[in-house]
C-alpha positions in Angstrom: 16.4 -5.6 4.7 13.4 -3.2 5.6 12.1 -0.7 2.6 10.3 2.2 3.3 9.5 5.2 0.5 10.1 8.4 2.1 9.5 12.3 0.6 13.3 13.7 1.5 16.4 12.2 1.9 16.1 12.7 5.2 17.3 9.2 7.2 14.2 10.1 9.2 12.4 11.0 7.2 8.4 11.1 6.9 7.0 8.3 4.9 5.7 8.9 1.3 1.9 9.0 0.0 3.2 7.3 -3.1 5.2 4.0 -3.7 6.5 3.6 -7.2 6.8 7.7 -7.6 8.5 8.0 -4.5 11.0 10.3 -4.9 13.4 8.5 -1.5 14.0 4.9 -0.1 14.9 4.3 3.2 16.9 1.5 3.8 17.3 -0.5 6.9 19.9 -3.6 7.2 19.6 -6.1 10.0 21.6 -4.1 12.3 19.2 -1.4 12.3 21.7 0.7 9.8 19.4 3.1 7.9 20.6 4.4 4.5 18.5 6.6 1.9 18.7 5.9 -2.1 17.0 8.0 -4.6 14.8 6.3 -6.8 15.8 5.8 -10.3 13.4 3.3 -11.1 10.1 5.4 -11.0 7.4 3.2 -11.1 5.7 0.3 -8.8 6.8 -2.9 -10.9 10.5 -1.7 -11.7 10.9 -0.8 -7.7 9.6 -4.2 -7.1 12.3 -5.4 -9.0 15.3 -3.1 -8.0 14.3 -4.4 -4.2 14.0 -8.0 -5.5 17.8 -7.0 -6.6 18.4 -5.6 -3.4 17.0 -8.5 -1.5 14.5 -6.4 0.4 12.1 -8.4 2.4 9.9 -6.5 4.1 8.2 -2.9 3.2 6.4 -0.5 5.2 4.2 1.3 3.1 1.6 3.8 3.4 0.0 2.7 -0.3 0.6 0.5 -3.1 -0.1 -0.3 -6.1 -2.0 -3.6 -7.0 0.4 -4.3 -9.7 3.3 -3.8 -7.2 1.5 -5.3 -4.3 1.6 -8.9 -6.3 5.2 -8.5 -7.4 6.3 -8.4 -4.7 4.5 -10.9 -2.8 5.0 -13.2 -5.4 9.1 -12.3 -4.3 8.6 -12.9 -0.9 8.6 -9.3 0.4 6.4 -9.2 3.4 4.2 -5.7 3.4 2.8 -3.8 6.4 0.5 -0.6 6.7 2.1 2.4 8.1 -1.1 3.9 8.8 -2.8 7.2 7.0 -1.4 9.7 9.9 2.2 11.5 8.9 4.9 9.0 10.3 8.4 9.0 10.7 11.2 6.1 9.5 12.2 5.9 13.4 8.5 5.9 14.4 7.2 3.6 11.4 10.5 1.4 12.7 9.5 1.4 16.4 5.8 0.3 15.6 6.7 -2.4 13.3 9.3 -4.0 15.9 6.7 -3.5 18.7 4.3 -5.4 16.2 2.0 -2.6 15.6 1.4 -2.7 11.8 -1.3 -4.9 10.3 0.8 -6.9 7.5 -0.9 -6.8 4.0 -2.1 -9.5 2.2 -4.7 -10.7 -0.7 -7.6 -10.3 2.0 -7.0 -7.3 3.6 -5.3 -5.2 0.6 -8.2 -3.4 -0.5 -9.4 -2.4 3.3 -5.4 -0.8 3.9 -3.6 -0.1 0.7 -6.3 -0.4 -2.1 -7.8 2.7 -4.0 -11.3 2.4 -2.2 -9.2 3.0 1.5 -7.7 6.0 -0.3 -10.7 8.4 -0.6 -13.5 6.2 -1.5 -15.4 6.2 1.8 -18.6 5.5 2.4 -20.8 3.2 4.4 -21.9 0.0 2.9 -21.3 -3.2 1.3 -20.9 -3.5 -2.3 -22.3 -6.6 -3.6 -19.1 -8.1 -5.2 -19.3 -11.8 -3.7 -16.3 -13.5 -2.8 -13.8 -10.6 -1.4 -11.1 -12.3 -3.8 -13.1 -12.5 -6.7 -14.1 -8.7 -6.2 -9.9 -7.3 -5.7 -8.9 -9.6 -8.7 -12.0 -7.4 -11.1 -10.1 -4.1 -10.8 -13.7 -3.0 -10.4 -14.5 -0.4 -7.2 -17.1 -0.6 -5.1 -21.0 -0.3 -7.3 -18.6 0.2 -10.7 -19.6 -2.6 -13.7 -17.7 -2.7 -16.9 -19.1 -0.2 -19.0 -20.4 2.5 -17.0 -18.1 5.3 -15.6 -17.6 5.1 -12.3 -16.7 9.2 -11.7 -20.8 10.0 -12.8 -21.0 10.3 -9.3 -21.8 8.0 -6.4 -25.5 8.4 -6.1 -26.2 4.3 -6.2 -29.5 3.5 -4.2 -28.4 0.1 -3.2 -28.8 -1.5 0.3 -25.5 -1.5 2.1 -24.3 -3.9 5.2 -20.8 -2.5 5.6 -18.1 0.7 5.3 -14.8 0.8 3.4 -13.4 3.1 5.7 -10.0 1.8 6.9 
């Protein structure tokens, strides 16, 4: 079964910025059946456990939470990026089948679905080492324990790359 969090109840409806406070779940069995659920369970981990009971295995997502993101991974659930743009169920649908999502995983997670790939653009490379190490701190790009990251962005630091997604 394919998950996708939607804004309306809409079967095709346009896919939600948010995951675990989507307000709509589209639902789509192997024969392509598409049904819409409200969700009751309001929050990242206790979706990823009403679709562990509802044997989802794949979502197509837009964001999602790091908490979330290893939930369900850890359940089997394969994830792929819908993209930034406004997309439809049918259209998210027709791209995944035509193997046009990038699937999500521990490497590529903060580049597509990761807090720095929404809104924290800018061009360079953070020196965080090992690109495992650095998703697993919680820290964003030029933050260190202790200082507040929202002072502003003003760092002075040699950059080799860009988080845009």
């Amino acid at each position: 079964m394919i998950a996708m969090p939607i804004k309306t109840e809409n079967q095709n409806g346009i896919l939600a910025p948010l995951f675990g406070k989507a307000k709509w779940f589209a639902f789509i069995d192997e024969s392509g059946s598409i049904r819409v659920e409200a969700n009751s369970a309001e929050g990242g981990i206790k979706v990823a456990r009403w679709f562990e009971n509802l044997a989802v295995k794949t979502l197509i997502t837009s964001h999602l939470g790091e908490k979330p993101f290893h939930a369900l991974t850890n359940a089997g659930v394969k994830i792929y990026f819908a993209g930034e743009e406004r997309i439809s169920v049918e259209e998210a649908l027709a791209a995944f089948k035509a193997g046009n999502l990038p699937e999500v995983n521990v490497g590529n997670y903060m580049k597509l679905l990761g807090e720095e790939a929404q809104g924290h653009k800018h061009e360079g490379h953070c020196h965080h080492g090992d690109e495992k190490a650095s998703f697993k701190s919680k820290l964003k790009c030029c933050e260190t324990k202790g200082q507040n990251p929202l002072s502003g962005h003003g760092h002075k630091h040699a950059h080799s790359y860009s988080h845009n997604a």
